[in-house]
N, C-alpha and C positions, 0 to 999 in steps of 0.2 A: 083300573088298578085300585084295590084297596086300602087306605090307610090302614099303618101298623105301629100300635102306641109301644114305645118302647120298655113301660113298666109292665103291660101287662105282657109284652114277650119275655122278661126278667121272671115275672112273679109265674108262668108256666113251664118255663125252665126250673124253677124253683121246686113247684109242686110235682109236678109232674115230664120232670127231663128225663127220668130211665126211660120213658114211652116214647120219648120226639115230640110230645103235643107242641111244642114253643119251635119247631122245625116245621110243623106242615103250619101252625100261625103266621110265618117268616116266610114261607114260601122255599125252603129251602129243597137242593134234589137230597138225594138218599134221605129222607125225614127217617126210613123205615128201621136204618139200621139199629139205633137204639132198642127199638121196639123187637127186632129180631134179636137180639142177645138175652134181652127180658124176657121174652116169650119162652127160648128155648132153654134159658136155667130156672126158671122158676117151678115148671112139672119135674125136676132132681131134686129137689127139697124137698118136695111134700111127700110127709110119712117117715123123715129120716130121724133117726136121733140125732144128735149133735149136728144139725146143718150148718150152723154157723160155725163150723169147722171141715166144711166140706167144700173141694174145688168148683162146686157150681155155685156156692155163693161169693167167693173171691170175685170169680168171671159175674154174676150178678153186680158186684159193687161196683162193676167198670164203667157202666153206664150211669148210674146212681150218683157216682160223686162226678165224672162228667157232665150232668146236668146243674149240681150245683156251680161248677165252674163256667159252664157256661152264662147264667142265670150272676153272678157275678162281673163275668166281664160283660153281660149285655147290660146288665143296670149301671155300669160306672164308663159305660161307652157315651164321648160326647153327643150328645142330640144331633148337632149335623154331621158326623160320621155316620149315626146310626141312620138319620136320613136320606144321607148319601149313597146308601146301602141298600136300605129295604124301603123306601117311598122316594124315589126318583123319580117316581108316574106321577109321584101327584103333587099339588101344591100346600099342603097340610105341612104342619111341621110338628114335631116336638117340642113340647116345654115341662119336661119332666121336673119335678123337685121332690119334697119329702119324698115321694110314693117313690121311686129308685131308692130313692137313701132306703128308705124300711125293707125295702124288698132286698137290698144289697149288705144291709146289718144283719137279718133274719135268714139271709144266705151263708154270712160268715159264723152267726154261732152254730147251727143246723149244721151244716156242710163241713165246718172243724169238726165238728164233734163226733159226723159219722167219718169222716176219712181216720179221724183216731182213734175211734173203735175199732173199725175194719182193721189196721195195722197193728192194733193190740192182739185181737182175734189171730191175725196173720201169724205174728212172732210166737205168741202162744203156742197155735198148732203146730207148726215149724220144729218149736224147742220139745213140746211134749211128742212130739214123734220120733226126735232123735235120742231122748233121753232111755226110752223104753228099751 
């Protein structure tokens, strides 16, 4: 079984959670689902006008801000939960410090910042559809 350092499964939730990359690094089953919802709204974007007002990018953000939340709760998970978890095979342990912290600060302004866009975006469309 391989050791699984718990920042850098934080910091690939982080960058790359809408894919699952920090799911098949964890060993997790369904890794793929993320990546199946990415995959299949990203070809409805392209070539539209206004997509960031269209239902395939809502359904796009589902996974997007799910990965920063996850990428949060894995960086501020205690070391021996999270060993207790994902390295139970082995006798390596975790001793995370700064590197969760940064990786779990740079989750919260990134990850605010798009989950309040996306619901700005959201209400926006919403209002300018009913107004019409």
């Amino acid at each position: 079984m391989t050791f699984r350092r718990k920042s850098l499964a934080a910091l690939l939730a982080f960058l790359l959670g809408a894919f699952g990359a920090h799911r098949i690094y964890l060993g997790r089953p369904r890794w793929w689902l993320p990546l199946a919802v990415t995959a299949s709204t990203l070809p409805l974007l392209i070539g539209v006008r206004n997509w960031f007002q269209t239902p395939a990018f809502f359904v796009l953000m589902v996974p997007v801000v799910a990965g920063f939340i996850e990428a949060l709760v894995i960086a501020l998970m205690p070391d021996e939960k999270f060993d207790a978890r994902f390295n139970a095979a082995t006798s390596r342990r975790n001793r995370s410090g700064w590197d969760a912290v940064l990786v779990a600060i740079a989750t919260l302004m990134v990850g605010a910042t798009v989950l309040m866009t996306t619901i700005v975006l959201l209400f926006q469309t919403i209002f300018e559809g009913t107004v019409r």
